[in-house]
PAROLUM-604478 format. One record per residue (C-alpha): residue in one letter; x, y, z. Coordinates in steps of 0.2 Angstrom, whole numbers, plus 2048, in hexadecimal, padded with zeros to 3 digits. Each point is the difference from the previous one (the first is absolute). Example, Ala and Ser with C-alpha at 12.3 -4.5 7.8 and 13.67 -1.06 7.14 Angstrom:
BEGIN
 resn   u   v   w
    A 83E 7EA 827
    S 806 811 7FD
REM end
This chain:
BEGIN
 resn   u   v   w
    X 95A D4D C20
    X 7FB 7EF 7FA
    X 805 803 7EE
    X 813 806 809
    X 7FF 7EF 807
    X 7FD 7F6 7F2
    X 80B 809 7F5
    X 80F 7FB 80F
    X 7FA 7F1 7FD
    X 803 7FE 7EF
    X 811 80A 803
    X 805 7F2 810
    X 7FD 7F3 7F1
    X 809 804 7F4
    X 810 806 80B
    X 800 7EE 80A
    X 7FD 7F6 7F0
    X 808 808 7F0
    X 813 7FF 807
    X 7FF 7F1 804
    X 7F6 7F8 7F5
    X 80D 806 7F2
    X 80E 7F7 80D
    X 7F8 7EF 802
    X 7F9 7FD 7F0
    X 814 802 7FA
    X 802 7F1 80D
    X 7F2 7F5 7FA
    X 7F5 7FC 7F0
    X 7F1 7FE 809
    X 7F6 811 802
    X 7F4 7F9 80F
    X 810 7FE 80B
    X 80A 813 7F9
    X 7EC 806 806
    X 801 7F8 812
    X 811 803 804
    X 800 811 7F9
    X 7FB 80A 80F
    X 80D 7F5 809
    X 810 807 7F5
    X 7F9 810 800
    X 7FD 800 813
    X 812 7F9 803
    X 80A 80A 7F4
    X 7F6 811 80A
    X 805 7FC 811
    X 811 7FC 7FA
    X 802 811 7F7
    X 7F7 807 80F
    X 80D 7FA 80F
    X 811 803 7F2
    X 7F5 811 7FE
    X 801 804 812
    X 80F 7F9 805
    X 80A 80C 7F2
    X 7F4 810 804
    X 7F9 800 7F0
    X 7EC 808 803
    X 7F4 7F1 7FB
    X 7F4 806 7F7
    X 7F4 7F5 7F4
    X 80A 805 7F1
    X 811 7F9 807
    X 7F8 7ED 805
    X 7F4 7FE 7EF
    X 80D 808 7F5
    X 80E 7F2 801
    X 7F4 7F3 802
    X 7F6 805 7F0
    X 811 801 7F4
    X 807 7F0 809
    X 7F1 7F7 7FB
    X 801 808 7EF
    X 813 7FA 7FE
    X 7FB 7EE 805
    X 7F3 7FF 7F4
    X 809 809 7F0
    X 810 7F3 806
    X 7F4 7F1 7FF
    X 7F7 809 7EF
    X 813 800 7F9
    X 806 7EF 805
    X 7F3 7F8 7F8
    X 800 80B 7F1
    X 813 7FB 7FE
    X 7FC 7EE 801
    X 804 7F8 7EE
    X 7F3 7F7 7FA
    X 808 7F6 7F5
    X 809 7F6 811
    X 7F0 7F9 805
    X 7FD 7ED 7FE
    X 7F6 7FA 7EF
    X 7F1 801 802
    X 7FC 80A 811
    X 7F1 809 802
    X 7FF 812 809
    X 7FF 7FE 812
    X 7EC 801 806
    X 7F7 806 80D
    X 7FF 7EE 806
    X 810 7F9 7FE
    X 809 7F4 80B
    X 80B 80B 808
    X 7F5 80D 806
    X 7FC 7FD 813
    X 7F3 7F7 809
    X 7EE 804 7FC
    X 7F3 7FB 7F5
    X 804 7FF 7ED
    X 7F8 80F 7F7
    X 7FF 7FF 7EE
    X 801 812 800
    X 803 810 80C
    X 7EE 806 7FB
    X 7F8 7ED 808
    X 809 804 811
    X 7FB 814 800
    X 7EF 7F8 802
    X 804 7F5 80E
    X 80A 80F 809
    X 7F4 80F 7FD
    X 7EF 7F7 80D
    X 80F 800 80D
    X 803 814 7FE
    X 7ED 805 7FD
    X 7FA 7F7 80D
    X 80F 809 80C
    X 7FA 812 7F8
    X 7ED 7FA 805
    X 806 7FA 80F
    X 80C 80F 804
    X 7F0 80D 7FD
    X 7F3 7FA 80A
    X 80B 7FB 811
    X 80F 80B 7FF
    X 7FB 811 7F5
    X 7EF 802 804
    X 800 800 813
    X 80D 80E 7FF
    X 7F9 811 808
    X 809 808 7F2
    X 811 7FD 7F8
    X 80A 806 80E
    X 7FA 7F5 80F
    X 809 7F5 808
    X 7FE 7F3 810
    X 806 808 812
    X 80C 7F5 806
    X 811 800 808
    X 808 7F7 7EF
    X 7F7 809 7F3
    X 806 811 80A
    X 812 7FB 7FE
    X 800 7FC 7EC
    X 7F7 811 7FE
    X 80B 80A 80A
    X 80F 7F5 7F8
    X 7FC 805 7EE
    X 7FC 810 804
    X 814 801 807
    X 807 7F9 7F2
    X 7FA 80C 7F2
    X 802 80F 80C
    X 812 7FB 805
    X 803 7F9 7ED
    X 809 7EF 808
    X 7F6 7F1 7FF
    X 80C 7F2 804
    X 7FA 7F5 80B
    X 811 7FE 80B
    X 7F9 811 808
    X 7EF 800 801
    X 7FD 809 80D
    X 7ED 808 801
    X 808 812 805
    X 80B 80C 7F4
    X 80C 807 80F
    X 805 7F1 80D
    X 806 80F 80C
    X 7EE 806 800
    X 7F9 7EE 801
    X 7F6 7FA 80F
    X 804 7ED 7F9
    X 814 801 7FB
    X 809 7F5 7F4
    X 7FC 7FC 7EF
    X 804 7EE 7FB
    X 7FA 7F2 7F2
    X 7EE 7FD 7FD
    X 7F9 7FB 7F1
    X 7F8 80B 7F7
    X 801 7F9 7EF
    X 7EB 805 801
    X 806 810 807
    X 80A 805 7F1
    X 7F1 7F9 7F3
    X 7F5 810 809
    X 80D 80D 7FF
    X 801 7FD 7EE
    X 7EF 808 7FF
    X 800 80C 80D
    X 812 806 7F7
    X 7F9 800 7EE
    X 7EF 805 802
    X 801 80A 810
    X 7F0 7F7 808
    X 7FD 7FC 814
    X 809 7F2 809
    X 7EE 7F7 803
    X 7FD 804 7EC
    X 80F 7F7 7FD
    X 7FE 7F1 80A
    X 7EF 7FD 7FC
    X 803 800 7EB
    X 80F 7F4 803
    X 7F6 7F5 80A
    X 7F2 802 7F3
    X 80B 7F7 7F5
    X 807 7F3 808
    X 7EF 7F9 806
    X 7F7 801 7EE
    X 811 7FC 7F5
    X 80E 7FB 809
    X 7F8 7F3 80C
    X 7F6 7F7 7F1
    X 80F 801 7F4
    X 80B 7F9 80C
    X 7F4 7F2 807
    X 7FD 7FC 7ED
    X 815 7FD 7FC
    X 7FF 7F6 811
    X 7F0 7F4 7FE
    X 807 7FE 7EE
    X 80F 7FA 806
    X 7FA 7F5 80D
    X 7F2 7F9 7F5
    X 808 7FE 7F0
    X 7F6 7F4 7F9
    X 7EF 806 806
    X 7FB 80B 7F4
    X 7ED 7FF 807
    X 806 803 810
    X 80E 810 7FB
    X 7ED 808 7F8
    X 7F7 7FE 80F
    X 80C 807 80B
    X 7FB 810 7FB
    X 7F4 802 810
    X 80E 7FC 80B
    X 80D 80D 802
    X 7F5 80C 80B
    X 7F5 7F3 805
    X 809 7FE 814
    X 7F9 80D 80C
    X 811 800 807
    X 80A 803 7F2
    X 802 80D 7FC
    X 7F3 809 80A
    X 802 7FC 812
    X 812 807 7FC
    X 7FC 810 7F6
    X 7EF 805 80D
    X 808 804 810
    X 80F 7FC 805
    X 806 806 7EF
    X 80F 7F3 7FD
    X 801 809 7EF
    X 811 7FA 7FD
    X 7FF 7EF 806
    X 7EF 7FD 7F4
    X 80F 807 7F0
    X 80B 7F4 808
    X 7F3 7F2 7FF
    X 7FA 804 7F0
    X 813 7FD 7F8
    X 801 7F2 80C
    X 7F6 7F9 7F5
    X 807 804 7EF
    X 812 7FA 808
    X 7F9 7EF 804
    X 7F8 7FF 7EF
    X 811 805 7F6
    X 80A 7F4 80A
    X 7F3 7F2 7FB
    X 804 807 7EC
    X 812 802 801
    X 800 7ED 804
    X 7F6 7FC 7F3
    X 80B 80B 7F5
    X 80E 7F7 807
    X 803 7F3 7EF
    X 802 811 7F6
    X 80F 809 802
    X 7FA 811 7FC
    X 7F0 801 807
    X 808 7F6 811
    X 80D 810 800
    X 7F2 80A 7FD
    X 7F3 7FA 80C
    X 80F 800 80F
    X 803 812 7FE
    X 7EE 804 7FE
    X 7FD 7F7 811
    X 810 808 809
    X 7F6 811 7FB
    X 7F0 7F9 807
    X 808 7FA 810
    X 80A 80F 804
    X 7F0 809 7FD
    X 7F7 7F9 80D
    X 80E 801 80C
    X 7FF 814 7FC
    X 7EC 7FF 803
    X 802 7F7 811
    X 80C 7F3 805
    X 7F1 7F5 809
    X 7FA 7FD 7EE
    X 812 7FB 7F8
    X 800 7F2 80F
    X 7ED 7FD 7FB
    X 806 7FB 7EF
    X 80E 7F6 804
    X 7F6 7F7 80D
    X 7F2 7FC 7F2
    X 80E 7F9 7F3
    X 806 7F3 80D
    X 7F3 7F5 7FC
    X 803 801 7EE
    X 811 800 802
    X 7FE 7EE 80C
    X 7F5 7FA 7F2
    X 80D 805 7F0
    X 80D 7F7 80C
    X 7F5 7F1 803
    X 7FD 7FC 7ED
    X 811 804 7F9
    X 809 7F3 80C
    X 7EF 7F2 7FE
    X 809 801 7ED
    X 810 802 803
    X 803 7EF 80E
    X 7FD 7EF 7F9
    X 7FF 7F7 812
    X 7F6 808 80E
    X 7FB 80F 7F8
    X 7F2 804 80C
    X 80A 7FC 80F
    X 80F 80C 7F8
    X 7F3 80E 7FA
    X 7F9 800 811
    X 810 801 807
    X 806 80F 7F4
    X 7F0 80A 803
    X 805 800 813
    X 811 806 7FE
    X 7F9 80D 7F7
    X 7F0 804 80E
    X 810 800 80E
    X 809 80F 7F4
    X 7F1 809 7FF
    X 7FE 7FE 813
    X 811 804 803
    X 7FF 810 7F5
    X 7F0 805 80A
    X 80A 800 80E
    X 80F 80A 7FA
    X 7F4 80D 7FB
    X 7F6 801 813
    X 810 803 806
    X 806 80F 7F6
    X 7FE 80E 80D
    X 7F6 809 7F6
    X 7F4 7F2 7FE
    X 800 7FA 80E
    X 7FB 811 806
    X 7F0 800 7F3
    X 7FB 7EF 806
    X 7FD 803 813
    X 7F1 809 7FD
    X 7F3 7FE 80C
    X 7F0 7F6 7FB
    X 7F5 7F7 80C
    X 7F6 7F3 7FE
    X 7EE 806 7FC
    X 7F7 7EF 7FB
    X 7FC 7EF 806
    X 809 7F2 7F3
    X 7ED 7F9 7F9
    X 7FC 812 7FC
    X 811 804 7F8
    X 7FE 7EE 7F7
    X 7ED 804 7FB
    X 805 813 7F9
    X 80F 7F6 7F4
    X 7F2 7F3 7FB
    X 7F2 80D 7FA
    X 80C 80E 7FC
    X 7FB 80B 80F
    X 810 808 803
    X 801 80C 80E
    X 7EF 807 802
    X 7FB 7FF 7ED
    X 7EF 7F6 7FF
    X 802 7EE 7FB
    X 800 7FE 7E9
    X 7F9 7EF 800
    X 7FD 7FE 7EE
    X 812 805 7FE
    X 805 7F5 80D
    X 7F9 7F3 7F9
    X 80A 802 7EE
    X 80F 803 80C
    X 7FF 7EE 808
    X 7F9 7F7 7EE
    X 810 807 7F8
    X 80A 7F9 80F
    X 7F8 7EE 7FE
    X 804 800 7EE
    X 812 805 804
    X 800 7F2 809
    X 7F9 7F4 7F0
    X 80D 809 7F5
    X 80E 802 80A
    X 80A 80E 7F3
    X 7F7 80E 80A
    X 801 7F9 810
    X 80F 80B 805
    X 7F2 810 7FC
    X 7F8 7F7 80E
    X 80C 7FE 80C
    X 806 812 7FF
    X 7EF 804 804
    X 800 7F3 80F
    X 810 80A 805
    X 7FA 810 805
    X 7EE 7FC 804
    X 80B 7F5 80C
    X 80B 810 803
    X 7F0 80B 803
    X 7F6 7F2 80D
    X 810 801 80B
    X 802 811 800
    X 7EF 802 806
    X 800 7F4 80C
    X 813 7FE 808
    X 808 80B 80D
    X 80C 80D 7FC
    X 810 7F5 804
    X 803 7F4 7F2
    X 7F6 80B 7F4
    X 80E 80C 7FB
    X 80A 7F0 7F9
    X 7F1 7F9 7F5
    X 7F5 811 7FB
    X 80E 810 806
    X 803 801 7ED
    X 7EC 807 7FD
    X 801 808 811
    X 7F5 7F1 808
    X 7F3 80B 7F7
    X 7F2 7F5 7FD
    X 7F7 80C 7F1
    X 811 7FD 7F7
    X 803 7ED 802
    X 7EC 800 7FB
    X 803 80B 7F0
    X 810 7F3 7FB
    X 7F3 7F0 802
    X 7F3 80A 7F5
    X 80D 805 7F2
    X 806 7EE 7FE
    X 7EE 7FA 7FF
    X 7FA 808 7F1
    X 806 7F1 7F5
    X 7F9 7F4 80A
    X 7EF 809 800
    X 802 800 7EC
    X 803 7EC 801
    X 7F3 7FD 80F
    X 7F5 80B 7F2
    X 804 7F6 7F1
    X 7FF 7F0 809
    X 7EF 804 806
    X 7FA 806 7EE
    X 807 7F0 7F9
    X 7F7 7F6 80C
    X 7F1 80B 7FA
    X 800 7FC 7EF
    X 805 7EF 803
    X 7F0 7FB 80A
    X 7F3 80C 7F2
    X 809 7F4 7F1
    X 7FB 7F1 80B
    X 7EF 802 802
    X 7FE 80B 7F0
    X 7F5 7F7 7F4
    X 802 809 7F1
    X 813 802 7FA
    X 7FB 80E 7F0
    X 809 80F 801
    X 7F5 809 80B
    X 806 7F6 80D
    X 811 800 7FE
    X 7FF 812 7FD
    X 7F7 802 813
    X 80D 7F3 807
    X 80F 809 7FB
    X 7F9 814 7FF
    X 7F2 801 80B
    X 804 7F6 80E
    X 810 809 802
    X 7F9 811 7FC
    X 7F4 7FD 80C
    X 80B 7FA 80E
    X 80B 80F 7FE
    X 7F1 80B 803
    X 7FA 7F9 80F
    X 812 7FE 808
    X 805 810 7FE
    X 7EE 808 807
    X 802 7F4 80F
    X 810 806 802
    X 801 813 7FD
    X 7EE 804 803
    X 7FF 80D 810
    X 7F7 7FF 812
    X 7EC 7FB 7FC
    X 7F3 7FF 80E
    X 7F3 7F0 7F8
    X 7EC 804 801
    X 7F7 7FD 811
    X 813 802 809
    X 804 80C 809
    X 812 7FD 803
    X 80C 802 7F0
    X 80A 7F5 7F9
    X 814 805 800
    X 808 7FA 7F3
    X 814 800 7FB
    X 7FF 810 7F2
    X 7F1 807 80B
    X 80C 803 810
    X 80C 808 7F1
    X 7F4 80A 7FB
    X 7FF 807 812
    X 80D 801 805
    X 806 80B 7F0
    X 7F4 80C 801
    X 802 803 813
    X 811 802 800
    X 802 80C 7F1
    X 7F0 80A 804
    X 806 811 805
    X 7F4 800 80F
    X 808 7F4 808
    X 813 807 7FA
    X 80D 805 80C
    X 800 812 7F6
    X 7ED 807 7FB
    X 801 80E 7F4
    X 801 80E 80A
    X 80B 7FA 809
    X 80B 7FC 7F0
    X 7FA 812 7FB
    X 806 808 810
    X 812 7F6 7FC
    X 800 808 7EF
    X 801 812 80B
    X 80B 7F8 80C
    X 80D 7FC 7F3
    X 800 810 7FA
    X 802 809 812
    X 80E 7F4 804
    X 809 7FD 7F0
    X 811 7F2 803
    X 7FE 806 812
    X 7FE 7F2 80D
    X 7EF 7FE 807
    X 800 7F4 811
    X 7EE 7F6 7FC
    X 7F5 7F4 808
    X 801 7EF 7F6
    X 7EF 7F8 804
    X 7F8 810 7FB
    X 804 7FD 7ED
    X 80B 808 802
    X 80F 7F5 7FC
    X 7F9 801 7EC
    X 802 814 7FD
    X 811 7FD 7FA
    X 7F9 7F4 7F4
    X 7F2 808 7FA
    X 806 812 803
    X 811 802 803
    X 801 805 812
    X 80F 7FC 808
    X 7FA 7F8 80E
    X 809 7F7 80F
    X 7F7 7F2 804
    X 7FC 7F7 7EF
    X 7F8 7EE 806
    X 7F2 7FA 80D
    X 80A 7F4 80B
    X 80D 808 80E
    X 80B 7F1 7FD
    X 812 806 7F7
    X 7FD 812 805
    X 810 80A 809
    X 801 800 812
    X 800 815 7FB
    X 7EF 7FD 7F6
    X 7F7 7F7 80D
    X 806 80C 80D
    X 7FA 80E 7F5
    X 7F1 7F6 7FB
    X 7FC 7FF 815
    X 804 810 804
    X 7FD 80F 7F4
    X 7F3 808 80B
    X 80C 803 80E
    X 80B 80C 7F5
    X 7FF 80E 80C
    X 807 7F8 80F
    X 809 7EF 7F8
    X 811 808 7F9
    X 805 7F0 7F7
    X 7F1 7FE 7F5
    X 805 813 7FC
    X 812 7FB 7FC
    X 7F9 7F1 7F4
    X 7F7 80B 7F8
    X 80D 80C 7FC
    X 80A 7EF 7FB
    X 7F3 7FC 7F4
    X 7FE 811 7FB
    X 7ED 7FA 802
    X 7F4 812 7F9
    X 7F1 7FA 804
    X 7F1 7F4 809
    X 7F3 7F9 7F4
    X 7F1 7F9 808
    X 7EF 7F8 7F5
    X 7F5 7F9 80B
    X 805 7FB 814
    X 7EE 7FF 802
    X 7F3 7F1 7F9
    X 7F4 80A 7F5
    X 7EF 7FF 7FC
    X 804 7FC 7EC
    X 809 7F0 808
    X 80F 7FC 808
    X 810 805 7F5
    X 80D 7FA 80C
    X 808 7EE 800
    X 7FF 7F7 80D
    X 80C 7F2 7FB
    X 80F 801 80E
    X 7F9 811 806
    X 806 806 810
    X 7FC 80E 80A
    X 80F 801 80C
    X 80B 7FE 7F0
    X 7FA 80F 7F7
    X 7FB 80A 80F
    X 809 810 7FD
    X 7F5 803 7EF
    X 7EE 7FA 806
    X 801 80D 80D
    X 806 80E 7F8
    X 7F2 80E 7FD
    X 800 811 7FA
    X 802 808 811
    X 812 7F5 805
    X 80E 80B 801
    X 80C 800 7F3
    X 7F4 7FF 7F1
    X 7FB 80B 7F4
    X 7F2 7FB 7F5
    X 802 803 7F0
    X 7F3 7F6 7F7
    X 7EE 7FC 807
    X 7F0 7F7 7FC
    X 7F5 7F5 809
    X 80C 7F6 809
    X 80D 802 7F3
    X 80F 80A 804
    X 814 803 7FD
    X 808 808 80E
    X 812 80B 7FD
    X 80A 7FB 80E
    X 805 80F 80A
    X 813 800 806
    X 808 7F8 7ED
    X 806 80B 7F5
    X 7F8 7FE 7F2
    X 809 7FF 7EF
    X 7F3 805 7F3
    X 7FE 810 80C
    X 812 803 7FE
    X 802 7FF 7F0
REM end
């Protein structure tokens, strides 16, 4: 099995890198930026394809999204290949050189003398996500196939497996259930499910599970996508730091927030893509304004960002608004220095002025957008307070977030890379986007429900979101807090070195760094440890990963243990397409997922079930003398009754208890096998499926 995975691995790659990577490097001469905002192009162009796919009943299939997407890349780049093969040579100015790699007009970022000199800055980012990615992500799998029980990461299963069965992915109907008239949760309206789409690519072209899928595309966003994109984005910021754009290679996965609190239950799988491209959009914007003096790469760079943008709106619309909000800074501060040049008598009075015109637009923006219905309806979302304002002040200081043990040592480059924003002002707006939604993240924790839609609604007021946003934009300040603390390193060895041979140099400006980076990333990524003569263990940031990892993907503690998938197998093969009215918090809610069972009920949580579901859900067990529940089945044409495990058993409990409740789900838990109007059809141990007695039953007619 773990040789399929890694082979979907490779496959995931190079389907949500090589279209697109044809596509932007037709927009742009630098190859770092075609490499990050790749799987951006190629992301958008699928769920495009996808929704014009669905709307004009075309089957999706992997073939008809990668298909277009590879020979419009191909066309871009023979286009580009052709115009500057037709370009006269003879029409260029006396003397001029070929363009290289460093020219002037290429966008900001160090100067490399050669492609090859930057590969070697890039490459510690991506092996250091691949080391990173095995030992907290891979390796506390229970197999290629597990995945984390919970309410959200039972819907994207169940989504993707909807979407390849019914061949219509657009997102405009994403609706977790192929026949609405059979559906316990009707309607089918937008979600974004730009992640959604990147799984049924493999699940279509390889034919692997929906937990397989998920897991390999994950696999690659944590060890390549995540440092690629934090590379093009601390490259951008810190463009003349090229100390400080090779030690941000420790970074990217360093935050226990981001991006594990949100893979490791709840599952905010597409919010985490959404955030990742966040981070690419902010960076492309930063490089198309660079770009800006050149003509071509400006036009170049604008539509690479519109790409970029409109992929993250597709990903999740929370992380389009994450972006935008991260670029008002920069924006206030391109603002601020154009019009100090352009006035002659009170520049700072007019520059000030002009940068709050532009904060009351944004403001006013803001507010349009809470009042769109349908945003408005997102932002109501109800989160208490849960914390006291010191605590929620202390977790933002030592990197804390939510639960995840303080990082102190990454903390500490954190606020050293803030100070120096403060010295050298050109990064300060980095800072004040971080200030932003650590600001956005202490309120929501703190503040009641009544003012909170307005300020966090756009993240739901969820806290592991706003603290995942802080962590992403802190990555080039933790680079800068690390360079600066290096610098300071080597400054004070110089000062009270004695000798000044080689030697010493040589262990100023490669040992003390070298050594640094190795003790940094050990303090920061090293596990749980108990110290001798201590009894009680010390939790650290990764060690409470490193938990939490393994005990949510180990099968013991999953939802479905394999009999009980095993019994689904024989389920599936007894029911067929028939509908089979289930009891969710058994495990239920994932057999149509995992094994194609057309179940009824195909999430934990009552709320959005059909008033027919939850009287169904209430009262199956009094078939025999309650006629309506009779007449809802014959509605539903409902076949049969799957039940797992009502019962706690003594290889643990298997049922969630998140929003269980009893009186809700009544007419199941008290169904047995002498209640009239059953028929048992399947039985072992607890585990049974029940034919309904009184439904005609098509596959019996037919």
């Amino acid at each position: 099995m773990w040789p399929l995975f890694f082979l979907t691995v490779l496959v995931f790659f190079v389907l949500f890198y090589v279209p697109g990577y044809l596509t932007a490097r037709s927009l742009t001469r630098d190859p770092i930026i075609a490499l990050a905002t790749a799987p951006l192009v190629s992301s958008c162009a699928y769920s495009i394809l996808s929704i014009v796919c669905g709307e004009g009943g075309i089957h999706t299939t992997w073939v008809t999204l990668v298909t277009p997407t590879l020979l419009a890349g191909v066309v871009c780049m023979v286009a580009v290949h052709v115009r500057h093969g037709n370009r006269d040579p003879k029409r260029s100015p006396a003397g001029a050189q070929p363009q290289s790699f460093d020219s002037p007009s290429r966008v900001s970022g160090p100067k490399f003398a050669t492609p090859m000199s930057e590969l070697k800055v890039y490459l510690p980012y991506v092996l250091f996500g691949m080391i990173v990615c095995l030992v907290y992500f891979i390796k506390p799998l229970d197999g290629p196939e597990s995945f984390t029980p919970r309410t959200d990461m039972c819907n994207h299963l169940n989504l993707i497996a909807r979407f390849v069965n019914t061949g219509n992915w657009s997102m405009l109907h994403a609706s977790i259930y192929e026949d609405v008239s059979q559906a316990a949760m009707p309607g089918s309206g937008f979600y974004p499910a730009g992640w959604h789409v990147l799984a049924c690519l493999l699940v279509s072209c390889l034919g692997v599970s929906a937990p397989l899928a998920a897991n390999a595309v994950n696999c690659v966003l944590i060890a390549f996508t995540i440092p690629t994109s934090s590379y093009l984005f601390v490259r951008s910021t810190l463009s003349d730091k090229l100390l400080a754009l090779r030690l941000g290679a420790i970074f990217p996965l360093a935050f226990g927030c981001f991006p594990w609190r949100l893979l490791i239950p709840p599952g905010l799988l597409p919010f985490t893509l959404g955030l990742v491209f966040a981070i690419v959009v902010v960076a492309q914007f930063v490089n198309a304004c660079e770009a800006f003096r050149d003509v071509r790469s400006s036009a170049g760079s604008g539509i690479l960002f519109a790409f970029c943008l409109l992929a993250c709106a597709f990903a999740h619309p929370s992380c389009m608004f994450t972006a935008l909000l991260l670029l008002v800074p920069y924006v206030s501060s391109l603002i601020y220095r154009q019009t100090m040049r352009r006035f002659a008598t009170h520049a700072i009075a007019k520059s000030v002025l002009c940068v709050c015109g532009f904060l009351l637009l944004v403001l006013a923006a803001w507010t349009v957008c809470y009042n769109i219905p349908r945003i408005y309806g997102m932002c109501q979302y109800p989160n208490t307070a849960f914390e006291k304002k010191a605590d929620a002040l202390l977790q933002v200081v030592f990197m804390g977030f939510k639960a995840v043990p303080i990082q102190p040592v990454l903390a500490f480059f954190v606020w050293t890379g803030i100070a120096y924003s403060l010295y050298r002002t050109r990064y300060l707006w980095v800072t004040c986007g971080f200030f932003i939604f650590s600001g956005l993240y202490c309120f929501s924790a703190t503040a009641d429900p009544s003012f909170k839609g307005f300020v966090t609604g756009l993240w739901y007021s969820n806290v592991i979101r706003l603290a995942a946003c802080a962590c992403t934009i802190a990555v080039p300040l933790a680079a800068l807090g690390f360079f600066a603390t290096i610098r300071f390193a080597q400054g004070l060895f110089r000062l009270i070195s004695i000798n000044s041979d080689n030697a010493a140099r040589r262990f100023r400006l490669v040992i003390i760094p070298a050594l640094c980076i190795t003790a940094s990333a050990l303090a920061i990524f090293y596990p749980s440890f108990t110290l001798p003569h201590f009894d009680k263990k010390t939790v650290t940031a990764f060690g409470y990963v490193l938990k939490r990892a393994r005990h949510y993907n180990n099968v013991n503690n999953n939802m479905l243990s394999p009999d009980e998938r095993e019994f689904l197998n024989q389920v599936k093969q007894v029911t067929g397409d028939d509908l089979v009215i289930n009891f969710a918090f058994d495990g239920s809610c994932y057999a149509y997922a995992i094994n194609d069972v057309n179940t009824f009920t195909r999430r934990f949580n009552s709320a959005g079930y059909s008033a027919n579901a939850r009287y169904i859900n209430a009262h199956l067990s009094d078939i025999s003398t309650d006629t309506h529940v009779l007449e809802l089945l014959r509605e539903y044409n409902a076949q049969y009754v799957l039940l797992l495990d009502i019962e706690e058993q003594s290889d643990g409990a298997t049922i969630n208890e998140d929003g269980y409740n009893e009186i809700i789900w009544r007419g199941l838990i008290e169904l047995d096998d002498d209640t009239p109007g059953f028929e048992v059809i399947l039985s072992e141990g607890d585990m049974r499926l029940y034919r309904i007695i009184g439904v005609t039953n098509s596959r019996t007619i037919e």
